[in-house]
mmCIF file of the N, C-alpha and C atoms, coordinates in Angstrom:
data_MODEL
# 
_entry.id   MODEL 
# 
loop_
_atom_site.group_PDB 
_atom_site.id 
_atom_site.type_symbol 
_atom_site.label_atom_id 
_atom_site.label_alt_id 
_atom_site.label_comp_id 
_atom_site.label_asym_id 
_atom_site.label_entity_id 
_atom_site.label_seq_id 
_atom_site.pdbx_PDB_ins_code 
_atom_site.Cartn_x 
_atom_site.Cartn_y 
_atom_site.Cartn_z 
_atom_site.occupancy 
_atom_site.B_iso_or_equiv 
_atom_site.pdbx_formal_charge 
_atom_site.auth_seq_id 
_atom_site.auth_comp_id 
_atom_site.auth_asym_id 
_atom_site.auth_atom_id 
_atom_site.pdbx_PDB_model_num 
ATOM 1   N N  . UNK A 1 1  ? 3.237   -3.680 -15.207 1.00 0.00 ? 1  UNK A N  1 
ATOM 2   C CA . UNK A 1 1  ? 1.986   -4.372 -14.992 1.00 0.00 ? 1  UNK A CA 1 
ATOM 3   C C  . UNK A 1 1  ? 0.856   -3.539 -15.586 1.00 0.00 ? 1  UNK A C  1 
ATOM 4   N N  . UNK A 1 2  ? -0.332  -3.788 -16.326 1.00 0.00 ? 2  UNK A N  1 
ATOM 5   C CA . UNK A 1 2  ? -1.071  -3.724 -17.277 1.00 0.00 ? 2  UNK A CA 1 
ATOM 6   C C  . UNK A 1 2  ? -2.418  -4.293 -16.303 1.00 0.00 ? 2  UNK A C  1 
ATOM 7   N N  . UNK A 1 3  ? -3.201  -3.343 -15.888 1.00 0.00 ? 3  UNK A N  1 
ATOM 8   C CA . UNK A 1 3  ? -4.472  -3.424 -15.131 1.00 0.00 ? 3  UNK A CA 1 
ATOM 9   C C  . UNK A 1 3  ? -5.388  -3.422 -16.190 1.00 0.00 ? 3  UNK A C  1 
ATOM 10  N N  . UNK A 1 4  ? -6.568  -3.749 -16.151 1.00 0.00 ? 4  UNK A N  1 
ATOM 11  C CA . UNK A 1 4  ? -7.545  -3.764 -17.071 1.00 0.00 ? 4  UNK A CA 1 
ATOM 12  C C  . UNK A 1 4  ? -8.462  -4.232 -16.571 1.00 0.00 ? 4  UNK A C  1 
ATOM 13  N N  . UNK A 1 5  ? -9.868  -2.813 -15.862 1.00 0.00 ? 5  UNK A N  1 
ATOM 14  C CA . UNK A 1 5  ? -11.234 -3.151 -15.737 1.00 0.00 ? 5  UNK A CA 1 
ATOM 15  C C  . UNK A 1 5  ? -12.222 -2.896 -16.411 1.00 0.00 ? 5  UNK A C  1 
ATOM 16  N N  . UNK A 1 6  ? -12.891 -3.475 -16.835 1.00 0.00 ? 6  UNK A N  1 
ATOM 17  C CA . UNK A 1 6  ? -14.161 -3.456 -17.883 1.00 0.00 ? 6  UNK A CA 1 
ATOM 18  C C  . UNK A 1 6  ? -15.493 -2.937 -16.398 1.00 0.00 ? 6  UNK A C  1 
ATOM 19  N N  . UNK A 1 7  ? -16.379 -1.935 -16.853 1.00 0.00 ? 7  UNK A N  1 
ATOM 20  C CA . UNK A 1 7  ? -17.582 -1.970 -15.935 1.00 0.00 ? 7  UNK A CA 1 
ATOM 21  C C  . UNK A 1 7  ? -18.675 -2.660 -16.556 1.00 0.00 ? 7  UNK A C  1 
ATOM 22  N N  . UNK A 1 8  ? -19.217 -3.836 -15.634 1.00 0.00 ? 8  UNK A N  1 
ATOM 23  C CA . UNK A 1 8  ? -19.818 -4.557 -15.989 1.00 0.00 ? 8  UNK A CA 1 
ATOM 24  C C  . UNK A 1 8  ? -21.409 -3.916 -15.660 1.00 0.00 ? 8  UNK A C  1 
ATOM 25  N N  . UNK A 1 9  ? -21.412 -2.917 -15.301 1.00 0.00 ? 9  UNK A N  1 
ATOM 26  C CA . UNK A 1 9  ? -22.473 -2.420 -15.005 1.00 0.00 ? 9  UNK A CA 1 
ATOM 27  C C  . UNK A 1 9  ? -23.166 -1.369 -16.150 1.00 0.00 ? 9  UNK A C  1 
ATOM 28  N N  . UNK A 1 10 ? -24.514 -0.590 -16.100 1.00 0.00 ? 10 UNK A N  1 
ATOM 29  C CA . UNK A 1 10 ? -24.717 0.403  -16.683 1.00 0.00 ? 10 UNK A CA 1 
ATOM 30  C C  . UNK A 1 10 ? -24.842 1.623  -16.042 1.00 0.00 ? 10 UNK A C  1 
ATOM 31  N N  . UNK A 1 11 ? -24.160 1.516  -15.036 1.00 0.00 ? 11 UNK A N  1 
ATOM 32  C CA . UNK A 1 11 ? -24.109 3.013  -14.381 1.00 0.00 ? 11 UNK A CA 1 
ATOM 33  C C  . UNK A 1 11 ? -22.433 3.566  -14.554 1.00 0.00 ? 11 UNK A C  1 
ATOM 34  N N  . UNK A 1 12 ? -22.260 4.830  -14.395 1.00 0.00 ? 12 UNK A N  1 
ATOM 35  C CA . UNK A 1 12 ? -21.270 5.401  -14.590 1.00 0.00 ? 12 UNK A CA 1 
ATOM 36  C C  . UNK A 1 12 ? -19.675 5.742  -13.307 1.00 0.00 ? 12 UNK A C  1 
ATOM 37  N N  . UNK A 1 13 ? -19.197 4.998  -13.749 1.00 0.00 ? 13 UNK A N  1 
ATOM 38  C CA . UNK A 1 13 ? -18.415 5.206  -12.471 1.00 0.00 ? 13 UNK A CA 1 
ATOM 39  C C  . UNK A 1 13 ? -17.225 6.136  -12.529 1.00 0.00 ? 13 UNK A C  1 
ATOM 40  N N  . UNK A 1 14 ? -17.651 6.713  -11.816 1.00 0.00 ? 14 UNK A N  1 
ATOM 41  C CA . UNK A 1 14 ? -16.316 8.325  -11.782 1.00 0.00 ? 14 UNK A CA 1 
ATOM 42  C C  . UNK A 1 14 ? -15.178 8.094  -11.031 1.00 0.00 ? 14 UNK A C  1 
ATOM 43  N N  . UNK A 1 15 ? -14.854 7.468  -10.060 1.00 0.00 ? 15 UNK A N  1 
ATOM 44  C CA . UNK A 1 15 ? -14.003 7.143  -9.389  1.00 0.00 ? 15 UNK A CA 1 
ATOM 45  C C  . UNK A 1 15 ? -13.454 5.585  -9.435  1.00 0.00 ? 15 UNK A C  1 
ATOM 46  N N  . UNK A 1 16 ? -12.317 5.050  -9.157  1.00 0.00 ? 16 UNK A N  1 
ATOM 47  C CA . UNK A 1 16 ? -11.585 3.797  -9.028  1.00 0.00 ? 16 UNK A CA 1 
ATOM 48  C C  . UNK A 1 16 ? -10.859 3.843  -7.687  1.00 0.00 ? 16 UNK A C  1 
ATOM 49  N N  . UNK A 1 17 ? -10.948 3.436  -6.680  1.00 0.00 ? 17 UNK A N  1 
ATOM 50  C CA . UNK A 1 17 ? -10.669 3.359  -5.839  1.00 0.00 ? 17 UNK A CA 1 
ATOM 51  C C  . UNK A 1 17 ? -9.246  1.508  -4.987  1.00 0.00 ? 17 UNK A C  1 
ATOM 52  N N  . UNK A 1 18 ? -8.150  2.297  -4.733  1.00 0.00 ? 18 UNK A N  1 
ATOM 53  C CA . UNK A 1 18 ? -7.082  0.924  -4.752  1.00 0.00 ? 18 UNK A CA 1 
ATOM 54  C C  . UNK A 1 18 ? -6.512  1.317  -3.563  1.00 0.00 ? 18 UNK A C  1 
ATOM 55  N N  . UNK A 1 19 ? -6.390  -0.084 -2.769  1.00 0.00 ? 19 UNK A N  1 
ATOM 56  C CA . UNK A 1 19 ? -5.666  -0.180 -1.650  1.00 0.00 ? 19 UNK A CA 1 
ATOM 57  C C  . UNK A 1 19 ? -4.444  -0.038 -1.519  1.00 0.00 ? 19 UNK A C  1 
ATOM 58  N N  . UNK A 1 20 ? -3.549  0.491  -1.461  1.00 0.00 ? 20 UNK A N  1 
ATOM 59  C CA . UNK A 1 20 ? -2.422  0.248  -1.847  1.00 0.00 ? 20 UNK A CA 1 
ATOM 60  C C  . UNK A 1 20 ? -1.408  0.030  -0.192  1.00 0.00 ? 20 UNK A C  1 
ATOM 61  N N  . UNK A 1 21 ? -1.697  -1.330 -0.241  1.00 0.00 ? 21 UNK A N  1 
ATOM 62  C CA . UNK A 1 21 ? -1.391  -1.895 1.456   1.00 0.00 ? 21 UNK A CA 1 
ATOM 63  C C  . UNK A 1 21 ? 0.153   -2.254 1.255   1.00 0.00 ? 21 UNK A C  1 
ATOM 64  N N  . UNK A 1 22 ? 1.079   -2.394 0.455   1.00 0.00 ? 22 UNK A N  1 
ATOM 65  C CA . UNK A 1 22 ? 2.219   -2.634 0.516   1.00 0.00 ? 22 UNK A CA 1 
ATOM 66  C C  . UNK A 1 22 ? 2.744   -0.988 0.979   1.00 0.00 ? 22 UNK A C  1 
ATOM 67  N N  . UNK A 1 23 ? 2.532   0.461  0.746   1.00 0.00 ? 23 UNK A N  1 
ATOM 68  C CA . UNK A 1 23 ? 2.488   1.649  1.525   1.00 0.00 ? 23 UNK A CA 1 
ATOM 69  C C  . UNK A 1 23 ? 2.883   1.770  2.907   1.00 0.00 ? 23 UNK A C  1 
ATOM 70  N N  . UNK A 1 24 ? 1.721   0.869  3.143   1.00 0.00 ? 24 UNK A N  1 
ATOM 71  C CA . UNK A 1 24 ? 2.069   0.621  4.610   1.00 0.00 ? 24 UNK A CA 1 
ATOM 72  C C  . UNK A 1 24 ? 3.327   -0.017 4.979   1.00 0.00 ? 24 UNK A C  1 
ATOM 73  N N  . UNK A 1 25 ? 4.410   -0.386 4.146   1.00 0.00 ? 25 UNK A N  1 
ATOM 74  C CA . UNK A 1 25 ? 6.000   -0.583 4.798   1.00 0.00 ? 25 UNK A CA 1 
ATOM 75  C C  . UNK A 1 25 ? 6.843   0.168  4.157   1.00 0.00 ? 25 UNK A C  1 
ATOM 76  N N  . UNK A 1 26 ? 7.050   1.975  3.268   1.00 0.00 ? 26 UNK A N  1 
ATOM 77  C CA . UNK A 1 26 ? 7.040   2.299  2.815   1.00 0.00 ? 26 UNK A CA 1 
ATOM 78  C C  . UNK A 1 26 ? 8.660   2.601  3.610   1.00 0.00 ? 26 UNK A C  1 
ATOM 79  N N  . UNK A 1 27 ? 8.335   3.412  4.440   1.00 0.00 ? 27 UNK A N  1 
ATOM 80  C CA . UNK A 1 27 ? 9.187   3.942  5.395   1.00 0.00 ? 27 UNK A CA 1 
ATOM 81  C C  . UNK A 1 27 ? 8.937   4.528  7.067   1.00 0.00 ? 27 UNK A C  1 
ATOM 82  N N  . UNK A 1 28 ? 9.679   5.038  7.305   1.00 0.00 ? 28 UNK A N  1 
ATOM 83  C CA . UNK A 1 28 ? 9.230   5.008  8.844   1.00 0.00 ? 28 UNK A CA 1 
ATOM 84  C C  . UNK A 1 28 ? 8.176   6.523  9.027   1.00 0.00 ? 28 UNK A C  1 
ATOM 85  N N  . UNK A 1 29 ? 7.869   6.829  7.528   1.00 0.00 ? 29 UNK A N  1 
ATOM 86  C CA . UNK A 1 29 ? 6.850   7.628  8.130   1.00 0.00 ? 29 UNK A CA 1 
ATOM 87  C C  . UNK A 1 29 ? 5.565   7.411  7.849   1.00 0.00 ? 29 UNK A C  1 
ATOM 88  N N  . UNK A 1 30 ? 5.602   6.071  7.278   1.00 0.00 ? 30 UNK A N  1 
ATOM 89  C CA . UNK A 1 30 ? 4.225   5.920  6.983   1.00 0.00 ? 30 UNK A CA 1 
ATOM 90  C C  . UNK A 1 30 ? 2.905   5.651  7.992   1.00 0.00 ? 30 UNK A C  1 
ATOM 91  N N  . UNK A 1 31 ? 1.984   6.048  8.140   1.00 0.00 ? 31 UNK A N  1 
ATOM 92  C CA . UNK A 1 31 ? 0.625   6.041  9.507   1.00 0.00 ? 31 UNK A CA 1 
ATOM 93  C C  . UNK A 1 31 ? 0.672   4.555  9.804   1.00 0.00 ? 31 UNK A C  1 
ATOM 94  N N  . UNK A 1 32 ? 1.158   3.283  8.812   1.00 0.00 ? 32 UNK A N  1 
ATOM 95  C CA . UNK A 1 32 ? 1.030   2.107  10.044  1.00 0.00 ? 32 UNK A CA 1 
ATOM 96  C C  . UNK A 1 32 ? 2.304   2.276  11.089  1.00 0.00 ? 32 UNK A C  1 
ATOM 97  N N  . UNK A 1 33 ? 3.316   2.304  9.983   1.00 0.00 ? 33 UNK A N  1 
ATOM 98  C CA . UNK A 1 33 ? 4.575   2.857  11.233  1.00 0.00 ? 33 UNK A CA 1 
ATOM 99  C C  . UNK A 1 33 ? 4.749   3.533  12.634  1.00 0.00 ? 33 UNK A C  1 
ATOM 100 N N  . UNK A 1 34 ? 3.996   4.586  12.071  1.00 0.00 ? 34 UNK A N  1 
ATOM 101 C CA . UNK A 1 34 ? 4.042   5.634  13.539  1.00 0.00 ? 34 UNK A CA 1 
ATOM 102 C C  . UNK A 1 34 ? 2.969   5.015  14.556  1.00 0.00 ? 34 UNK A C  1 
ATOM 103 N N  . UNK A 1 35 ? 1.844   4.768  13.923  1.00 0.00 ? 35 UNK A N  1 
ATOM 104 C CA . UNK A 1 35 ? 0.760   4.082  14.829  1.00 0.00 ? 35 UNK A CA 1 
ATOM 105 C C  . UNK A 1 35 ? 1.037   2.570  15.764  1.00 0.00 ? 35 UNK A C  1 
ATOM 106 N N  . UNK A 1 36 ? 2.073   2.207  14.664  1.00 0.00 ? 36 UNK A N  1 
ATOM 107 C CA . UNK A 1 36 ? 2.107   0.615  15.353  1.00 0.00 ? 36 UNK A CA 1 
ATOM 108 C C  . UNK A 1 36 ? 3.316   0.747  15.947  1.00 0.00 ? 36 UNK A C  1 
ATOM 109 N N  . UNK A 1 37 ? 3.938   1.486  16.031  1.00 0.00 ? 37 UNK A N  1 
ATOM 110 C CA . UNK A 1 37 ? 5.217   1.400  16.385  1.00 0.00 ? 37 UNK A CA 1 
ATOM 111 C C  . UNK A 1 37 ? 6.352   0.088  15.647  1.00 0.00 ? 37 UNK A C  1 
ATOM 112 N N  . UNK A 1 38 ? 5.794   -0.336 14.184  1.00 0.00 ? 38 UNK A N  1 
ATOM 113 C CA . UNK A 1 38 ? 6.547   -1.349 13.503  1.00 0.00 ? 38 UNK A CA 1 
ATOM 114 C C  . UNK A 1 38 ? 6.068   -2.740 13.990  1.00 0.00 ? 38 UNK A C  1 
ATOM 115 N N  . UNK A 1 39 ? 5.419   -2.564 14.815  1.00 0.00 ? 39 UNK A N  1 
ATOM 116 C CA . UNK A 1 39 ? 4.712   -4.190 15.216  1.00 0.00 ? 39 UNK A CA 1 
ATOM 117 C C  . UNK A 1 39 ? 3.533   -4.848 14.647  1.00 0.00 ? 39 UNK A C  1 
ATOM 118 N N  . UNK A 1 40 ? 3.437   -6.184 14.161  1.00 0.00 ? 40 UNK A N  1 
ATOM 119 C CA . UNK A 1 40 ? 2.325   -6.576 13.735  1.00 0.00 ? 40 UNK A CA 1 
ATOM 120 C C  . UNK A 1 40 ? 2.167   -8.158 14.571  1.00 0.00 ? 40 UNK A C  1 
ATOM 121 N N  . UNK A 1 41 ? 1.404   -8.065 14.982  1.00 0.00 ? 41 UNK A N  1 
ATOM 122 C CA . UNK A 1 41 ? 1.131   -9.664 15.089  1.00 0.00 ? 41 UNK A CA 1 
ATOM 123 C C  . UNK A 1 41 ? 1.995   -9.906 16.426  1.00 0.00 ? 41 UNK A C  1 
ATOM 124 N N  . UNK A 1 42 ? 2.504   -9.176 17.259  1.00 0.00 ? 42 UNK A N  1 
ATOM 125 C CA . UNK A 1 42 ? 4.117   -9.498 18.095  1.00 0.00 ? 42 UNK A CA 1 
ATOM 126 C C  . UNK A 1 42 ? 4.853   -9.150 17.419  1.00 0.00 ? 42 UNK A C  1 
ATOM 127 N N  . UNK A 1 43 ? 5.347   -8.787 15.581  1.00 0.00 ? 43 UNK A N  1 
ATOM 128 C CA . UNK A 1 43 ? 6.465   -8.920 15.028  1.00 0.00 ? 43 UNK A CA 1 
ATOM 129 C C  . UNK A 1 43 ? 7.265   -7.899 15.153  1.00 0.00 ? 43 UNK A C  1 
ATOM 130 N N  . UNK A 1 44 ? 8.386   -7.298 15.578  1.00 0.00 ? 44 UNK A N  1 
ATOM 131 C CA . UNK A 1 44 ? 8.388   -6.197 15.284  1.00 0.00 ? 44 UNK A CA 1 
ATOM 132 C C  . UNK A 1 44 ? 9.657   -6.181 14.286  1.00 0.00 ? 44 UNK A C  1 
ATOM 133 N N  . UNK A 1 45 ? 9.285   -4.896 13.574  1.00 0.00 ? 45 UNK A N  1 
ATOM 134 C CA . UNK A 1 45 ? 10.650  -4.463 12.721  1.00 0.00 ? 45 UNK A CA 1 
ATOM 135 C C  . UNK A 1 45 ? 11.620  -4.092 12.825  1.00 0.00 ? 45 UNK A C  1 
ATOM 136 N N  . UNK A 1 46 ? 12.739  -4.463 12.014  1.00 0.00 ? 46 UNK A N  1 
ATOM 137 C CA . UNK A 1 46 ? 14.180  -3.516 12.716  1.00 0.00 ? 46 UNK A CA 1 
ATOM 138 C C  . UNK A 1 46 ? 14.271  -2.653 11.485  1.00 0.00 ? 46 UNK A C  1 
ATOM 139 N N  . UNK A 1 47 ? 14.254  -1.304 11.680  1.00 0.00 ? 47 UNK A N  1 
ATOM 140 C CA . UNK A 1 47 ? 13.920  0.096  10.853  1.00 0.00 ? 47 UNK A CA 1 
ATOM 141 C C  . UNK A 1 47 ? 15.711  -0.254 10.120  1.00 0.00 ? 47 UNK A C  1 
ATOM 142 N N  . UNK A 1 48 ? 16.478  -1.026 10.568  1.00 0.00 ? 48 UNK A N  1 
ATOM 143 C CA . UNK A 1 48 ? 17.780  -0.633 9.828   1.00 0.00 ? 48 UNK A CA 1 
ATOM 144 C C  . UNK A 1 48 ? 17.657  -1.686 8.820   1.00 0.00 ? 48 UNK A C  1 
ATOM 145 N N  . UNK A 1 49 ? 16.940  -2.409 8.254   1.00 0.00 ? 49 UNK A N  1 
ATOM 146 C CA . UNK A 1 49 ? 17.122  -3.672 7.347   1.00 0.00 ? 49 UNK A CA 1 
ATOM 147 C C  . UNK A 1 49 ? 16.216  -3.177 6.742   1.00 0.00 ? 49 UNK A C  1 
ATOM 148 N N  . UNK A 1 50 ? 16.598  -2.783 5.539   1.00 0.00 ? 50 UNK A N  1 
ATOM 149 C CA . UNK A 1 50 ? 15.850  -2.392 4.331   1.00 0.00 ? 50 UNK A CA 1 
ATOM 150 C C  . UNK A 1 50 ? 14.916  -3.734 3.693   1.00 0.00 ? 50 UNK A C  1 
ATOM 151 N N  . UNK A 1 51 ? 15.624  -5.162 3.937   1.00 0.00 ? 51 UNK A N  1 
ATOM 152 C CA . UNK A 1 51 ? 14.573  -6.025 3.617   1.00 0.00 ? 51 UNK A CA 1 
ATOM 153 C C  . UNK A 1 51 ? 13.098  -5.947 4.276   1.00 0.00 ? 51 UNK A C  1 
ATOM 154 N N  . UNK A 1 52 ? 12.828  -5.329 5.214   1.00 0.00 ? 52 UNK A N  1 
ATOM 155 C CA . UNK A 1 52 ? 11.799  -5.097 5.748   1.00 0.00 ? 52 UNK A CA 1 
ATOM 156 C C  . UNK A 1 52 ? 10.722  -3.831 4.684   1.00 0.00 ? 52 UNK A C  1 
ATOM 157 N N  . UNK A 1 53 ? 11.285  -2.867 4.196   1.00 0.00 ? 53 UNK A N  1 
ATOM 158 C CA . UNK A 1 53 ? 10.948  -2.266 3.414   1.00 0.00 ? 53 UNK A CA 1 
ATOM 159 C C  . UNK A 1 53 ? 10.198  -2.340 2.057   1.00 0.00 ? 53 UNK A C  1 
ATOM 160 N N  . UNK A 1 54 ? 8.596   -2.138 1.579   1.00 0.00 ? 54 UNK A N  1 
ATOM 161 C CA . UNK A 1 54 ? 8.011   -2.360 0.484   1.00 0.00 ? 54 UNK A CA 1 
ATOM 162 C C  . UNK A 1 54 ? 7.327   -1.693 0.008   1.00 0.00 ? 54 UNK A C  1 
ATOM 163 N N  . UNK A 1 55 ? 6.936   -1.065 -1.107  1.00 0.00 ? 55 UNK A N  1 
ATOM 164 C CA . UNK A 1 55 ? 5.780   -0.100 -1.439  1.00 0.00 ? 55 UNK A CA 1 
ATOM 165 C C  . UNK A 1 55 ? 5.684   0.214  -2.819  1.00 0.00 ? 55 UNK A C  1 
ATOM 166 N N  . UNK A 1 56 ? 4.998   0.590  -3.283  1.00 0.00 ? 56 UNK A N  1 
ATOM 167 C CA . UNK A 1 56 ? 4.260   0.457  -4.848  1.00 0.00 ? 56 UNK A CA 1 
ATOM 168 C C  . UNK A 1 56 ? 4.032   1.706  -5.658  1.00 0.00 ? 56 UNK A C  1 
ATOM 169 N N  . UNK A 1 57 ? 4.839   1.897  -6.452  1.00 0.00 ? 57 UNK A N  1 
ATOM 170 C CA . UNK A 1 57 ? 4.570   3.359  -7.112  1.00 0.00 ? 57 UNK A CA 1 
ATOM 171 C C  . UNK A 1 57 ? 3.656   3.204  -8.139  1.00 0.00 ? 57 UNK A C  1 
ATOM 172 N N  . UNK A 1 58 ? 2.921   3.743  -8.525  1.00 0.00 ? 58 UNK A N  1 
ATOM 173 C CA . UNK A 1 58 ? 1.896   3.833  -9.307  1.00 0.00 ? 58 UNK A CA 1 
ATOM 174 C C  . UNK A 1 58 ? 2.913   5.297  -10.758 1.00 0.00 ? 58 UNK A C  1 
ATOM 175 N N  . UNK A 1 59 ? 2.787   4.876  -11.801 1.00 0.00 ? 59 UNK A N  1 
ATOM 176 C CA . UNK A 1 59 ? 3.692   5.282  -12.658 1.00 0.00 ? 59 UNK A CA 1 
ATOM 177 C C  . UNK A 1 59 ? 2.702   6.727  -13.625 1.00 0.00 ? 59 UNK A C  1 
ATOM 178 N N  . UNK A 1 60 ? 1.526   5.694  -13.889 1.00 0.00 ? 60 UNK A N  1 
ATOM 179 C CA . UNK A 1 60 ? 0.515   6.536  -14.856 1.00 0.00 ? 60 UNK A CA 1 
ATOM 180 C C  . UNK A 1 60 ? -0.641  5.462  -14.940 1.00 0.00 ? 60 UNK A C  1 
ATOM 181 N N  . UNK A 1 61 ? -1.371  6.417  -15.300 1.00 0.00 ? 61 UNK A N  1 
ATOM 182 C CA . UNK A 1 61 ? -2.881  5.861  -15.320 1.00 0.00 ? 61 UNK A CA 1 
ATOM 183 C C  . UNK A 1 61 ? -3.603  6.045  -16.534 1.00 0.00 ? 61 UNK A C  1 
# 
């Protein structure tokens, strides 16, 4: 995948800043994990089903 932001502005921007919310199902050590105890909404996770599992590597920039 091929990102591409143009600054539409005339000020200079030093930083890019990205959510990277798929993290948050990374593994069981990630801070929503430990904090939520795997629950969202009522849902909770079963830590042994890797389909539950998602997260986003960032390659190069």
């Amino acid at each position: 995948m091929l990102l591409k932001w143009k600054n539409p502005s005339g000020d200079t921007v030093s930083t890019l800043q990205f959510h990277m919310y798929l993290n948050a199902f990374k593994n069981t050590e990630s801070t929503f994990i430990k904090e939520s105890g795997g629950q969202l909404r009522g849902a909770k996770m079963d830590e042994n089903d890797s389909l539950n599992w998602g997260w986003i590597d960032i390659t190069r920039m």
